[in-house]
C-alpha positions in Angstrom: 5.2 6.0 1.7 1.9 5.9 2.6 -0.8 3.4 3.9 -4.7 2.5 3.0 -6.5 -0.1 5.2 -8.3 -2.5 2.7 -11.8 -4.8 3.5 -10.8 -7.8 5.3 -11.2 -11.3 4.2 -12.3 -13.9 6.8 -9.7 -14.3 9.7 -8.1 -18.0 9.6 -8.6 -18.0 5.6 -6.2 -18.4 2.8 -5.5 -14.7 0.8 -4.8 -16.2 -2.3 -8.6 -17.3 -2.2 -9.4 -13.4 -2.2 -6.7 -12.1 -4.7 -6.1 -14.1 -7.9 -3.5 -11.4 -8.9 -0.6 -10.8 -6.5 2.2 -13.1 -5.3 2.2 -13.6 -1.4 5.5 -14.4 0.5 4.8 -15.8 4.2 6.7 -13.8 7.0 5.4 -14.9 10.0 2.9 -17.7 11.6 0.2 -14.9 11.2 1.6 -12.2 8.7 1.5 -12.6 4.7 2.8 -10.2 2.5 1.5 -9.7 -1.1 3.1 -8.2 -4.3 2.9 -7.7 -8.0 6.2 -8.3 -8.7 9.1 -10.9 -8.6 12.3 -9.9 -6.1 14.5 -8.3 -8.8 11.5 -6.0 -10.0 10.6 -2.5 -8.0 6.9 -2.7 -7.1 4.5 -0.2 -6.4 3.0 -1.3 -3.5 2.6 -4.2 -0.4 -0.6 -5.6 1.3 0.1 -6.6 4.3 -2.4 -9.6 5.4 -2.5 -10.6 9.3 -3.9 -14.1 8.4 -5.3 -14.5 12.3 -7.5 -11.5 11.9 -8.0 -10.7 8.2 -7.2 -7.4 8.6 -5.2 -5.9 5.2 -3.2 -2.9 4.5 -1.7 -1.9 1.5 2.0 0.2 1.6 2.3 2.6 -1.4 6.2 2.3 -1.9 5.8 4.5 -4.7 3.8 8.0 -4.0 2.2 9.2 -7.4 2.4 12.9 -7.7 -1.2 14.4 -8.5 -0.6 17.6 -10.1 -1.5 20.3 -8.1 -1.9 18.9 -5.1 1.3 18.8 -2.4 2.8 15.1 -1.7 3.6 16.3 1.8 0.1 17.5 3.2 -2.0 17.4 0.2 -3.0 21.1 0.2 -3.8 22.0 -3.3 -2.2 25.1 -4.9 0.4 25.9 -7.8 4.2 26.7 -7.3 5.3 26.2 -3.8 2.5 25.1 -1.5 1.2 27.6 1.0 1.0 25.1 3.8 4.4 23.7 3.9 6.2 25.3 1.0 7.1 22.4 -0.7 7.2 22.4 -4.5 3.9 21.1 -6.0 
């Protein structure tokens, strides 16, 4: 997994005013979390919404490989990575 921190929307407001797309289940007083997919569906990723602040984060649940490049410390390279020898 990895994370991305994502432009905030205006603490106090509503998320769905800000993303038209994704689904949102409330977790918490303060914590919304929003997905592209119903709860018998894999998804690809989370945003995370702390609804005091505004602050977002998205959670890749699913790492796309980029060819070439290792998953594990994204040194680029062919075969087994010279950094961590993983397989690229």
């Amino acid at each position: 997994m990895r994370t991305e921190v994502l432009k905030g929307i205006p603490p106090q407001s509503n998320p769905f005013h800000y993303d038209a797309f994704n689904m949102g289940t409330q977790v918490a007083s303060n914590c919304i979390i929003m997905h592209d997919s119903h709860n018998d569906q894999k998804t690809r990723s989370i945003i995370v919404i702390n609804t005091d602040t505004g602050e977002r984060m998205r959670v890749y649940l699913v790492e796309e490989k980029t060819p070439g490049v290792c998953p594990e410390c994204n040194t680029q390279g062919g075969g087994n990575c010279p950094t961590c020898d993983r397989s690229i």
